[in-house]
N, C-alpha and C positions, 0 to 999 in steps of 0.2 A: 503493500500500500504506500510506499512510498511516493511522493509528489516530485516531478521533475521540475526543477529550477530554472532551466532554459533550454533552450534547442540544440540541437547537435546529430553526428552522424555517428551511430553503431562502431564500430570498431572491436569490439570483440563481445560477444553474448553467449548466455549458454538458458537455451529454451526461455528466452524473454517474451512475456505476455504485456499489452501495455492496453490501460481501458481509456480510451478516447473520448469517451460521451460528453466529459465538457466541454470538447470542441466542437467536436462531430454530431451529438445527439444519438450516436449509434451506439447500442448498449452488449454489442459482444465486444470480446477484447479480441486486439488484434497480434499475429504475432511478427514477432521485428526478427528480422535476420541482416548480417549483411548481403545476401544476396540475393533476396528479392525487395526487402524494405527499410533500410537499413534509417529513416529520418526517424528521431526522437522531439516530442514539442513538449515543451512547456507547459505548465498546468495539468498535464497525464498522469496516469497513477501505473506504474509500475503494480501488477498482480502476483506472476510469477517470473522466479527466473532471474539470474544477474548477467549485468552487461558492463561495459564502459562506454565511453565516446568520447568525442572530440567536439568541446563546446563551438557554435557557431553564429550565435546571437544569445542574446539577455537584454533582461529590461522592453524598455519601449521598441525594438530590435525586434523581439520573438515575435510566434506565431499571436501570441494571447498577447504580447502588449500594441501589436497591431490594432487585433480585436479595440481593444479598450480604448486606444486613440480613436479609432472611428466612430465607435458608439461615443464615444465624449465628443467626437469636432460636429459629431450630426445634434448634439444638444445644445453648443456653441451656437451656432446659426441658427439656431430657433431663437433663442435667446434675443441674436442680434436682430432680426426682422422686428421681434416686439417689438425691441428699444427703438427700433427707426420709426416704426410704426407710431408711436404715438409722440 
């Protein structure tokens, strides 16, 4: 149940299961190898299985701080219409 702290590529695993659903909404877990799937994202919960990687983003960078910029710049701009608006 571990939680990933940021993105990265596989580089060594052994029978890694990884549950997506925060991202995805898909509620099987997937499994990661290097040689069919080897991305790791941020916000995932490691199930079974150990692996390492090679970080490649964090922060506002990752998959999830993408996420969270767009859902915040799309409340930005609402924000800003009001204030012009009146």
């Amino acid at each position: 149940g571990d939680l990933l702290p940021a993105d990265g590529i596989l580089i060594q695993g052994n029978d890694l299961k990884i549950d997506e659903s925060s991202l995805t909404g898909e509620s099987d877990q997937v499994k990661k190898s290097m040689d069919k799937d080897p991305m790791l994202l941020s916000g995932t919960h490691v199930m079974e299985g150990s692996g390492r990687m090679v970080v490649t983003a964090v922060g506002i960078n990752s998959q999830t701080g993408i996420i969270f910029t767009l859902l915040g710049a799309g409340e930005g701009d609402e924000e800003k219409k009001v204030k012009k608006s009146k």
